[in-house]
C-alpha positions in Angstrom: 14.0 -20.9 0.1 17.2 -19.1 1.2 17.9 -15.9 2.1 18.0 -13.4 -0.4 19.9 -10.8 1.7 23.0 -9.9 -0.9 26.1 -11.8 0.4 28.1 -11.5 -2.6 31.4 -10.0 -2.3 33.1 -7.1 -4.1 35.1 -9.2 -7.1 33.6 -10.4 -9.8 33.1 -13.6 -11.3 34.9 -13.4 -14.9 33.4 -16.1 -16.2 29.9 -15.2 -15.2 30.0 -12.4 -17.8 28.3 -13.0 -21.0 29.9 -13.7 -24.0 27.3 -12.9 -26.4 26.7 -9.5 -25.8 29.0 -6.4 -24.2 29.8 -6.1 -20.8 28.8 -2.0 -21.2 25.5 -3.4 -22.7 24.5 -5.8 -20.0 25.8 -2.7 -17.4 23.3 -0.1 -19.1 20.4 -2.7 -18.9 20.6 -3.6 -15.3 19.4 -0.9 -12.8 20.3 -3.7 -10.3 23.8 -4.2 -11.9 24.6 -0.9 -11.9 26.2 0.8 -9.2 28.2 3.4 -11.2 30.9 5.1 -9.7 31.0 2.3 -6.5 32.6 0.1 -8.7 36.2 -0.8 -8.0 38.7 -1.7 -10.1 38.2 -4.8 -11.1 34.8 -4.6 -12.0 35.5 -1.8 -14.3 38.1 -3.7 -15.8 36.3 -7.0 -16.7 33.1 -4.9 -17.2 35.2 -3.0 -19.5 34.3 0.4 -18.4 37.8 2.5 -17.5 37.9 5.4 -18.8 33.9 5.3 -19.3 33.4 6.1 -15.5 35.1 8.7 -13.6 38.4 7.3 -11.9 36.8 8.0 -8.4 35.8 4.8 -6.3 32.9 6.1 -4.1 31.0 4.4 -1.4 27.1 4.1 -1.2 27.1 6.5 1.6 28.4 9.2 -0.6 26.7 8.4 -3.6 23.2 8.6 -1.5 24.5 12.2 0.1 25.0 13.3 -3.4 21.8 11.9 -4.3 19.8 13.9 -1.5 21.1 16.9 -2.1 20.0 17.1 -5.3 16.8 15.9 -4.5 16.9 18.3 -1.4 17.1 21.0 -4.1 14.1 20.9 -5.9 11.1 22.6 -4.2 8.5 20.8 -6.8 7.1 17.3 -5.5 6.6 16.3 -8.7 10.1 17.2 -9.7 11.7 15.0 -7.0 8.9 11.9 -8.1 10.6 11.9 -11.7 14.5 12.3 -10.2 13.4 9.1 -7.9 11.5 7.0 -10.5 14.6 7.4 -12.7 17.6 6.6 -10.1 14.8 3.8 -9.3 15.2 1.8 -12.8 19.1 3.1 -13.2 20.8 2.4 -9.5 18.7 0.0 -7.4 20.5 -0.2 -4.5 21.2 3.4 -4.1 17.2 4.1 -5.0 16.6 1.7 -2.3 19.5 2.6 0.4 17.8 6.6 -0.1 14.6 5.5 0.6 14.5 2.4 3.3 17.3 4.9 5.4 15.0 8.3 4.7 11.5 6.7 4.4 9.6 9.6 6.6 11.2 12.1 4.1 11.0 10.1 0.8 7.4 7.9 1.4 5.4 10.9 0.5 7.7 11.4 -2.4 7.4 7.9 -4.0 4.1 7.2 -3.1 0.9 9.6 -1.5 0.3 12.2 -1.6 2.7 12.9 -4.4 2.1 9.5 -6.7 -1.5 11.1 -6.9 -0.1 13.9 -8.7 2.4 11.7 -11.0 -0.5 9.7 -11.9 -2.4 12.3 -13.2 0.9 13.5 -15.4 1.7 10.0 -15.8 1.2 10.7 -19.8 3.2 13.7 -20.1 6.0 12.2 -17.5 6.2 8.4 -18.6 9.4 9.1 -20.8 11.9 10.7 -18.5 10.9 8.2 -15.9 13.4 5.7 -16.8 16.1 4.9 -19.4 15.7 3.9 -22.7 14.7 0.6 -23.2 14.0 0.1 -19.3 10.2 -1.0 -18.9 8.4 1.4 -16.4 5.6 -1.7 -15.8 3.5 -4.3 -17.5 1.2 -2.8 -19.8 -1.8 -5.0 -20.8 -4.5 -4.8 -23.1 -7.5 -6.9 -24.7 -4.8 -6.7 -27.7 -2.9 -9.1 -26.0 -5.1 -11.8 -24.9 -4.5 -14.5 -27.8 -0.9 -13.8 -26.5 -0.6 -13.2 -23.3 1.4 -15.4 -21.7 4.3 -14.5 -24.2 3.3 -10.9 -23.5 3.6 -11.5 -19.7 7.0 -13.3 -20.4 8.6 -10.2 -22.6 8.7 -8.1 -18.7 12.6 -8.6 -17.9 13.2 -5.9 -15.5 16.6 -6.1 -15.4 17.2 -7.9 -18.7 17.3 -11.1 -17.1 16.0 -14.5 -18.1 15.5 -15.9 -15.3 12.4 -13.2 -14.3 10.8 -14.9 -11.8 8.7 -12.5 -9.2 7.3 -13.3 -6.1 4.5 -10.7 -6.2 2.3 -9.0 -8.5 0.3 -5.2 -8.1 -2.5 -5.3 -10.4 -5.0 -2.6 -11.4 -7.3 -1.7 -13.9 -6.5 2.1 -13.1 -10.9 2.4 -12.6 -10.0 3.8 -9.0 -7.1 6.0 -8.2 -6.7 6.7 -5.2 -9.5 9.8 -4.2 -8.9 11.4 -8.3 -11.4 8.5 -10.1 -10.9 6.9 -13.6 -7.2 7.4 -14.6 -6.6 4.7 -16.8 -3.7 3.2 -18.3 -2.0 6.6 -15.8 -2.6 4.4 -12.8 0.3 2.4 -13.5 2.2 4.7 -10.6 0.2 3.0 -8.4 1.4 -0.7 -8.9 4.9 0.7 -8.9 4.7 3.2 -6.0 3.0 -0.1 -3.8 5.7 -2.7 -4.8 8.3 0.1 -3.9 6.9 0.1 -0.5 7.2 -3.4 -0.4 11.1 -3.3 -0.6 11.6 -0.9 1.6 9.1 -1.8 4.2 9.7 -6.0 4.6 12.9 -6.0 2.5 11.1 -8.3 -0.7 13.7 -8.4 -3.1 12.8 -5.7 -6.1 14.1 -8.3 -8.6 10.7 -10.5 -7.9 8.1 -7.4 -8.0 5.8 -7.6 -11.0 3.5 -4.1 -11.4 0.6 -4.1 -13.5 -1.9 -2.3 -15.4 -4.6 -3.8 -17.3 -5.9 -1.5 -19.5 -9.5 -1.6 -20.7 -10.2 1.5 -21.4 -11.0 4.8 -19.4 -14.2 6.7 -19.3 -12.6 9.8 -18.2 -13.3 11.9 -21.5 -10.4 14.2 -20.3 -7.7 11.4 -21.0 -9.4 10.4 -24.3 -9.3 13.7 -25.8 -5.9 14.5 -24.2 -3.4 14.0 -27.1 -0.2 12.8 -25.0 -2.4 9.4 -23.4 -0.6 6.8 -23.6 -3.3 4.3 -23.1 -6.3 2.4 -24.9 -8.5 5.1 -26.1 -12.1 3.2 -25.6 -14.7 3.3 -22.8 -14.2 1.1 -20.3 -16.3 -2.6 -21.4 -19.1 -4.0 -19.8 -18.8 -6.2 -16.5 -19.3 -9.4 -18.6 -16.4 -8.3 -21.0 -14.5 -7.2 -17.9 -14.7 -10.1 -15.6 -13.7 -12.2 -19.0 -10.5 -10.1 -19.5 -9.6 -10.2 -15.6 -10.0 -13.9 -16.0 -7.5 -14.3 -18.6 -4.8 -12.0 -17.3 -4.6 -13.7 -13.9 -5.2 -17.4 -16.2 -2.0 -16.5 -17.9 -0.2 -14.5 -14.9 -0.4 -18.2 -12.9 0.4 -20.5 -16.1 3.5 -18.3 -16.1 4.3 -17.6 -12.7 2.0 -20.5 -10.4 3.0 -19.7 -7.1 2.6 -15.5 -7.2 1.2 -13.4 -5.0 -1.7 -11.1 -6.5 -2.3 -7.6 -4.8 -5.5 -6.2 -6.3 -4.9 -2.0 -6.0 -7.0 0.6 -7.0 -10.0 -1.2 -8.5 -13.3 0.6 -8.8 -15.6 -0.4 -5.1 -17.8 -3.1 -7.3 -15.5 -5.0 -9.3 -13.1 -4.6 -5.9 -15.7 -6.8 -3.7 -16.6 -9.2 -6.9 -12.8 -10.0 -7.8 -12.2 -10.2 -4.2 -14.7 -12.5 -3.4 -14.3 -14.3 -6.7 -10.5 -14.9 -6.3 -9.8 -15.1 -2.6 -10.0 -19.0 -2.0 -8.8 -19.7 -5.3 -5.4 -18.2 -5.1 -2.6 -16.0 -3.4 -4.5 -12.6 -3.4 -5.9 -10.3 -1.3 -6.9 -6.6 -2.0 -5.4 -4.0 -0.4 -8.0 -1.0 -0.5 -10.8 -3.7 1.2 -8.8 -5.8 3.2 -5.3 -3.9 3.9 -6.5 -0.7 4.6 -9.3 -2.2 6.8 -6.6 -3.9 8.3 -4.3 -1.0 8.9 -7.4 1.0 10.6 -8.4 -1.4 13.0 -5.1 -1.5 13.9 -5.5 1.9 15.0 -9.1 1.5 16.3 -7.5 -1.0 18.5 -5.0 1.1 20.2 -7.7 3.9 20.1 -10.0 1.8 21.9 -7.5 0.4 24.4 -6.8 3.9 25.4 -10.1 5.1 25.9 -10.8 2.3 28.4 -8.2 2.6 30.3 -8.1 6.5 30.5 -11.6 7.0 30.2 -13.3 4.0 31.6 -15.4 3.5 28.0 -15.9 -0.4 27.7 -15.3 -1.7 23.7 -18.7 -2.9 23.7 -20.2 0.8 24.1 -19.1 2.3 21.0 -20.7 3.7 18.0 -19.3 3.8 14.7 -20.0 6.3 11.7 -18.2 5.7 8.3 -18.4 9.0 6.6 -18.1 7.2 2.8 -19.5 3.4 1.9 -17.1 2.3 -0.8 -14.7 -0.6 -1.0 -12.3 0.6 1.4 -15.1 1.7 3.6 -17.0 -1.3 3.9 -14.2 -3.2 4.3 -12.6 -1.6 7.0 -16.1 -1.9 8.9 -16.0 -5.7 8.4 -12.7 -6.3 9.9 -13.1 -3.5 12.8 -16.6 -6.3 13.6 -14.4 -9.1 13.2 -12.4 -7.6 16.1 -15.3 -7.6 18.2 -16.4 -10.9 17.6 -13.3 -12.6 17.6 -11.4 -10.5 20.7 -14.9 -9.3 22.6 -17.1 -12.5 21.8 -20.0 -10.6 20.2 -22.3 -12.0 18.3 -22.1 -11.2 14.5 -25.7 -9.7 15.2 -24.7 -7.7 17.7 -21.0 -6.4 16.7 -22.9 -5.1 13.0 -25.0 -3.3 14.6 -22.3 -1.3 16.4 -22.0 0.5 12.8 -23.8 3.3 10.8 -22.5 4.0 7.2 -23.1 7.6 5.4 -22.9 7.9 1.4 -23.4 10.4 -0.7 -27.2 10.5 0.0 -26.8 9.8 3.9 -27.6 7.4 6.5 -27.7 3.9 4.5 -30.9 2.5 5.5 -32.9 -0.5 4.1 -36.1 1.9 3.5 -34.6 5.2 2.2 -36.3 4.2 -1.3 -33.1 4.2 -3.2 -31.3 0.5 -4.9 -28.2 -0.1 -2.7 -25.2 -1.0 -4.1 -24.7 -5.4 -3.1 -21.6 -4.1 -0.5 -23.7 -1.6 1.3 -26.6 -3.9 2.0 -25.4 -5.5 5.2 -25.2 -2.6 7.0 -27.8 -0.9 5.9 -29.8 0.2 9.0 -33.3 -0.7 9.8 -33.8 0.4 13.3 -34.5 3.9 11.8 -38.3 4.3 12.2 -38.8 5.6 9.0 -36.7 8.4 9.9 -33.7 9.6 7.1 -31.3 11.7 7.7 -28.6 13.6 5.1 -27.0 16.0 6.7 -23.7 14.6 8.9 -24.4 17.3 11.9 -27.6 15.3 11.5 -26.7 11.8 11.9 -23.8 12.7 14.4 -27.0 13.9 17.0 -29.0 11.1 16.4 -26.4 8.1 16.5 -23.5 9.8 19.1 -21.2 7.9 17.9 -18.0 7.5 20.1 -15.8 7.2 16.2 -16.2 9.2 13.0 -14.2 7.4 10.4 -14.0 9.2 7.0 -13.4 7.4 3.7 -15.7 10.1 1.1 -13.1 11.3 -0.4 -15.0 14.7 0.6 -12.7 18.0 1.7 -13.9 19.2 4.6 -16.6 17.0 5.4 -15.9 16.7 9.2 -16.2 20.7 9.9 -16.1 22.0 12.9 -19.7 22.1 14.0 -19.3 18.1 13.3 -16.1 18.1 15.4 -17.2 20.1 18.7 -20.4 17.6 18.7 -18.2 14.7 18.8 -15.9 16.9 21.7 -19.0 17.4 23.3 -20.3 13.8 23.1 -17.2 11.9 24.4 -14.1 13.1 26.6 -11.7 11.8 23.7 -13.4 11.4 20.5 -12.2 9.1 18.1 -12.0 10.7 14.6 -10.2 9.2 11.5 -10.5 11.1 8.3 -8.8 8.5 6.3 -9.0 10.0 2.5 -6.2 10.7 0.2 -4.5 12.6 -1.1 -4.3 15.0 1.6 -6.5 18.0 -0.4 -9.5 15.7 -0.1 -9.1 14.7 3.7 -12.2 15.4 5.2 -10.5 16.9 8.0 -6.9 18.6 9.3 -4.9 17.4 12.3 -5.2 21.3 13.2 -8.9 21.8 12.8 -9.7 18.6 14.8 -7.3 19.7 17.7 -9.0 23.1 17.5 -12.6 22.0 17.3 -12.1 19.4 19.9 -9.8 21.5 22.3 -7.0 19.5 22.0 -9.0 16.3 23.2 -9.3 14.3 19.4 -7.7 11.2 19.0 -6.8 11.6 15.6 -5.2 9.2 12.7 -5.4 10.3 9.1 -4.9 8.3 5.6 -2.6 10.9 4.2 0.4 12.8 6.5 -0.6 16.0 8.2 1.9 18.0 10.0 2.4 18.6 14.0 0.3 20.7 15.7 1.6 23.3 18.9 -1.3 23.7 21.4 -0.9 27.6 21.9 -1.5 28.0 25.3 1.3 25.3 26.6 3.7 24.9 23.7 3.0 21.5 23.8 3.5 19.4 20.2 1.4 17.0 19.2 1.9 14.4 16.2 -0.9 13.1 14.5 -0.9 9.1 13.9 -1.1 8.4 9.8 -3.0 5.4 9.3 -1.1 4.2 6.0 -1.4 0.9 4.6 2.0 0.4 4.2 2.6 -0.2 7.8 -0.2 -3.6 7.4 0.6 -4.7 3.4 4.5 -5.3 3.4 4.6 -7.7 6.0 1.5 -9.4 4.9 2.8 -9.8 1.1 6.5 -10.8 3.2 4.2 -13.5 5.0 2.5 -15.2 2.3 5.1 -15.1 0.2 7.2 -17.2 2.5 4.4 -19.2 4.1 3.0 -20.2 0.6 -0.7 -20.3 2.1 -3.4 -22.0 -0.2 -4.8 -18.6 0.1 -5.2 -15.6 2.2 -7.5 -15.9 4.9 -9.8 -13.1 6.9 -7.6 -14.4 10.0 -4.8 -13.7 8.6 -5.2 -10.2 7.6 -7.1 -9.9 11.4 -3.7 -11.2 12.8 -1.9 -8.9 10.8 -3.7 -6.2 12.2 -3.7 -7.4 15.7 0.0 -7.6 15.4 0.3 -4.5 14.2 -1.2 -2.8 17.4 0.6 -5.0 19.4 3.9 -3.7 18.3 4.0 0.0 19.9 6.8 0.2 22.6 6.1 1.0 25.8 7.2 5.0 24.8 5.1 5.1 21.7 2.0 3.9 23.9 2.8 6.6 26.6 2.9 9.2 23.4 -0.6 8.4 22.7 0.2 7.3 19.3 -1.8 5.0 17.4 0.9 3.8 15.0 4.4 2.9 15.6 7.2 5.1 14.2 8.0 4.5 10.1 11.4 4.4 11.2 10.6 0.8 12.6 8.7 -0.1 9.6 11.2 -3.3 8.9 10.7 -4.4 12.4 7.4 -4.1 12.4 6.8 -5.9 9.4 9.1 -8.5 10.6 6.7 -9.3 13.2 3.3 -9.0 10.8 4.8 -11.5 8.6 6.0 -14.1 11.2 2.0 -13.6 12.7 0.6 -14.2 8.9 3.0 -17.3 8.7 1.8 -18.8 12.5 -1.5 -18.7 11.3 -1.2 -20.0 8.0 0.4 -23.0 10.4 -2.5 -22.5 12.3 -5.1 -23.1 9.4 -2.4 -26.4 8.1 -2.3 -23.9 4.9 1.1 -22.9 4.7 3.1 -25.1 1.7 7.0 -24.2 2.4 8.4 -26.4 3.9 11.8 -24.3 5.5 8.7 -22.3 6.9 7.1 -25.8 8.6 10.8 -26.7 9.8 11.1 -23.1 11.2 8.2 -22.4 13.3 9.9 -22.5 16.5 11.8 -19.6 15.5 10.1 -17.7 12.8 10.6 -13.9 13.9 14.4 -14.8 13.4 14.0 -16.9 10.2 11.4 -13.9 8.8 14.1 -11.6 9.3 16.7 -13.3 7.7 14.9 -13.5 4.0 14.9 -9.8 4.3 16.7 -7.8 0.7 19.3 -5.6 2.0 20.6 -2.4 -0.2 24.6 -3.7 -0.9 27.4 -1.8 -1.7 29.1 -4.8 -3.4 27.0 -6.7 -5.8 28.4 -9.6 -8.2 26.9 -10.2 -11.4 26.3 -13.5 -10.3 23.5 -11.9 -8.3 21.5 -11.2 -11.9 21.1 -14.7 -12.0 
């Protein structure tokens, strides 16, 4: 595979336009194509567009300045989404330039906590999200099964035949983020992820395939609402539903073999059943179980690692409460017990019982007298002598756990009663309220610092801002435990390595390289998380630990990897997309 870093230089090709339809026509169907006003001379003349542009010949640079102050302007979130998600389909390069150069200001613009709110306009907004004629995703439906590998086929992005994408965001919309069933309005999800991946491990946006499979909603809100765009039926029953999942990802692989699948947004049971139906079968992994579990114990690492070494704690002393047992809860708690099997040599015994999980009804134990759900089971306590407890003050006193971890999707959950028991408990408690968006975080940075006098060691799903201790001045940042920091270089690393499949070690070392990859400042900060500003770095080195394992496991297919493992950081970074201020149309093809 070579690089796929633009190279091209800044005249065109004349015989690489297309005879069979206008030049203007091909230009106003490729968002990739299209740079507007950068293009010189010659590539208005052979593109036949003087005197349909303004005579000016502008750089990037300028066209991005003139891009953020308009953007700057608008005080509405949801405003700025829609200015983005159009320049997104109708200038990639400058979409991408904006957002890879500003990604602290424009991430929570593009995706949480603001994609939340697109989602749930994603009906009233779809049309003035992208030009006319300019597909915002693929849209599937039971409709289509008899046909779906021509229905796959008819995505062309950027009007271009030769469609052939690298990875695939699927969801069924059952799950959105913290706001429930959104149906066929999840599709900002998809999109907002595989934006992420571009910008975050440089995968080239001509190979990104988002996806919404739409079976139906049961959220009565959307199926009375007259602007839904979607399928208005209940969602189908899990027989019907495995069926359909089955045949979209048959046809996705008889049209595209070698993609990778990221499952997003799926609700917590069908989450663990396609995970663990698909995951040795093909290129997939899901990013709410096994990225965001990833991307925490990340985090958790760091966390612990400081806490040993400032407070003498050892790793094997702590106790864990998950505040929320769903998909993304459970697995985080898998892979934070893989750590301490694999890196602390516990026993699998042992490490699960370092964990106590709280739904909706409490402490998960094996006799409360309620069915559990198949994914709580194995946790599920039964050292409880017949004790329950509901209340979170409640299970707080009895387990003293060293790390709260909130996945509930509950505002306010972890109040401050909770908070000063876990200052009182430990010197530097460990507390992670991990929900988005941010209005359903079960805590603030602030009220943790205030509850905890200053001593929390705090990471979030969703961004919070700084917080100024008032008696010294002093600012402190809070770390954001996003999954973007685990999932681009992942996707970057199978999709180079060509594994078989993804395996739990790889996403483990994807996580382990992940905490390995604060400077020496960043660690003396007390973060938990590197800086987004080094996101391409970081996912530089993620993606080159995915590849050595798939090595590892004698898993990885491509061969240029196989050839390059003596120098794989440098060979990762080179297959990095770059933003270019002089792209050929050769560079459709």
């Amino acid at each position: 595979m070579s690089p796929i870093v633009d190279t091209s230089s800044s005249s065109f090709d004349e015989t690489s336009v297309p005879k069979e339809r206008s030049s203007i026509d091909l230009l106003s169907r490729s968002g990739y194509i299209n740079q507007g006003t950068v293009l010189n001379q010659q590539q208005r003349k052979l593109l036949g567009l003087n005197g349909i542009l303004p005579p000016t010949i502008e750089t990037l640079e300028t066209q991005k300045n003139r891009a953020l102050r308009l953007l700057r302007s608008k005080n509405n979130l949801l405003d700025k989404y829609i200015l983005m998600a159009h320049l997104r389909t109708s200038n990639v390069h400058l979409f991408y330039k904006i957002v890879i150069e500003e990604l602290e200001e424009l991430a929570p613009i593009i995706y949480t906590p603001t994609v939340g709110t697109a989602c749930l306009e994603y009906s009233t907004i779809y049309p003035f999200l992208a030009s006319p004629g300019v597909p915002d995703g693929l849209f599937l439906t039971k409709a289509d099964i008899p046909t779906l590998c021509q229905t796959i086929r008819n995505y062309r992005p950027n009007n271009n035949e030769e469609f052939n994408p690298d990875i695939a965001v699927i969801s069924d919309g059952s799950r959105i983020l913290g706001l429930g069933d959104l149906g066929v309005n999840g599709m900002g999800i998809p999109i907002g992820k595989l934006q992420l991946y571009v910008a975050g491990a440089g995968i080239d946006p001509r190979r990104t395939l988002p996806i919404i499979v739409d079976m139906g909603t049961n959220n009565e809100k959307f199926l009375d609402d007259e602007f839904y765009i979607g399928t208005r039926v209940k969602r189908p029953d899990d027989e019907e539903f495995y069926q359909t999942v089955d045949d979209v990802l048959s046809a996705l692989h008889t049209v595209y073999p070698k993609i990778l699948v990221q499952f997003e947004d799926w609700s917590s049971e069908h989450a663990f059943g396609l995970l663990e139906k698909y995951q040795n079968e093909m290129l997939c992994f899901n990013d709410d179980i096994q990225g965001t579990g990833a991307v925490i114990l990340s985090g958790i690492i760091n966390a612990i690692r400081r806490v040993q070494n400032e407070d003498g704690v050892s790793p094997l002393d702590h106790r864990i409460v998950f505040y929320g047992a769903g998909s993304a809860a459970i697995g985080v708690a898998r892979q934070i017990q893989d750590y301490f099997q694999i890196e602390h040599d516990m026993p699998e015994e042992e490490a699960q019982k370092l964990f106590w999980i709280v739904d909706s009804k409490g402490l998960v134990t094996s006799n409360r007298g309620d069915r559990l759900a198949q994914h709580k089971i194995y946790y599920a306590r039964t050292d409880n002598e017949d004790e329950q407890y509901n209340q979170l003050i409640d299970i707080v006193n009895y387990v003293k756990p060293t790390i709260l971890i909130g996945l509930s999707s509950t505002t306010g959950a972890f109040g401050e009663e909770v908070l000063q028991r876990l200052a009182e408990l430990n010197r530097q408690p460990i507390v992670l309220p991990l929900s988005n968006p941010a209005t359903q975080a079960e805590c603030t940075f602030e009220a943790a610092m205030k509850a905890t006098n200053n001593q929390v060691i705090f990471a979030s799903g969703t961004a919070f801002p700084a917080y100024t201790i008032p008696s010294t001045g002093e600012v402190r940042y809070p770390g954001q435990g996003n999954n973007m920091y685990v999932f681009p270089g992942l996707g970057l690393g199978a999709i180079l390595a060509k594994p078989q499949y993804i395996s739990n070690r790889m996403i483990f070392e994807a996580s382990k390289a992940l905490a390995d990859s604060l400077t020496p400042t960043e660690i003396s900060n007390g973060w938990l998380y590197p800086s987004l500003k080094r996101i391409r770095e970081v996912s530089t080195i993620i993606a080159t630990a995915v590849c050595n394992e798939a090595l590892r496991e004698n898993v990885a297919s491509a061969e240029d990897v196989i050839q390059n493992q003596d120098n794989l950081l440098e060979y990762v970074s080179s297959h990095m997309w770059f933003p270019d201020n002089n792209t050929s149309i050769d560079d459709e093809s």
